[in-house]
N, C-alpha and C positions, 0 to 999 in steps of 0.2 A: 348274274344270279343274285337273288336277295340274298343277306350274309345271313339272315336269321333260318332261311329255308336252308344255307350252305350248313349251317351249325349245327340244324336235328337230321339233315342226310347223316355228317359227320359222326353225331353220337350215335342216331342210330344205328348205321353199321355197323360200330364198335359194338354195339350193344347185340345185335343180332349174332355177331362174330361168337363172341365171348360165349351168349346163352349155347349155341352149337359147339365148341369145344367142352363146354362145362358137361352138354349130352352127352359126345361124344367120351369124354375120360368117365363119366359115369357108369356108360355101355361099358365099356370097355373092363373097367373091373369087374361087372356083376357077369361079364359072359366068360371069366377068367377060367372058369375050370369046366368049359362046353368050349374053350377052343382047343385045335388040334395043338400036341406039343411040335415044335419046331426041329424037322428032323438034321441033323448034322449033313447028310448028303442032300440038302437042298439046294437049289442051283443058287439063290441068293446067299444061301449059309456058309455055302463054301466058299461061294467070292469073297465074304468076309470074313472068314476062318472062324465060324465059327463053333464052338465046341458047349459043350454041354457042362463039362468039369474045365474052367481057366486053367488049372494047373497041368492040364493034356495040350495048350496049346506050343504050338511048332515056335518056339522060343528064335528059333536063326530066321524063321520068314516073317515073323511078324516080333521086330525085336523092338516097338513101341508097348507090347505087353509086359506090365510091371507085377510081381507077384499081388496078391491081393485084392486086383481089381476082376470084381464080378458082376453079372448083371446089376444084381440090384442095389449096384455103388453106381448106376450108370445113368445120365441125366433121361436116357431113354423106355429106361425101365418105369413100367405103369401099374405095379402092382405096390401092395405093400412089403415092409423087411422081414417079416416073418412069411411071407408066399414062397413054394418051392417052386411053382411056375407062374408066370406071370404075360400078359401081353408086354408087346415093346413097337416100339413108332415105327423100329427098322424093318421088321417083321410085320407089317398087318395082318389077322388072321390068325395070328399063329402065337402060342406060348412059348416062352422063353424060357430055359433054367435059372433060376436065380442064383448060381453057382457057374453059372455060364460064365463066355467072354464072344466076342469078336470086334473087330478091326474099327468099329464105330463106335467103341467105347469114348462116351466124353462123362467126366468126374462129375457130378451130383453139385451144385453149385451151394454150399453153406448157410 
């Protein structure tokens, strides 16, 4: 394959990527409060324990929960810090508490 044809395949899928994520997180804020809230008895939500208030969660089964860590400390959380509900990656579909927790919490990277 020519290197110059290899090089615009190359960026251009980067570039096709990126524009559909940048959509895609756009969507995703603007349909933030026309999506359903995420209910605690969902069959995904309970697999990851998760709760709506962190401070209600089950401390002895999920003893990687540290106080303090809530959704929207969560690299997953896709709203902004002042939203009380928000989309999240883990949840498609569905709003999340921003006071939340569950089991996929990863720290918000600095």
């Amino acid at each position: 394959m020519d290197p110059k044809r290899r090089e615009m395949l190359k960026h251009g899928s980067i570039a096709l990527v990126s524009l559909a994520a940048m959509t895609h997180a756009a969507h995703s804020r603007s349909q933030a409060k026309a999506l359903p809230h995420l209910a605690e008895n969902d069959a995904q939500a309970a697999a990851l324990g998760y709760r709506h208030d962190s401070k209600k969660v089950d401390a002895k089964k999920y003893a990687n929960h540290k106080p303090g860590q809530d959704c929207d400390d969560c690299a997953q959380w896709e709203g902004k810090k002042n939203e009380a509900w928000a989309p999240c990656r883990i949840f498609p579909g569905k709003a999340v508490n921003a006071k939340g927790w569950c089991s996929a919490f990863q720290p918000k990277k600095a």
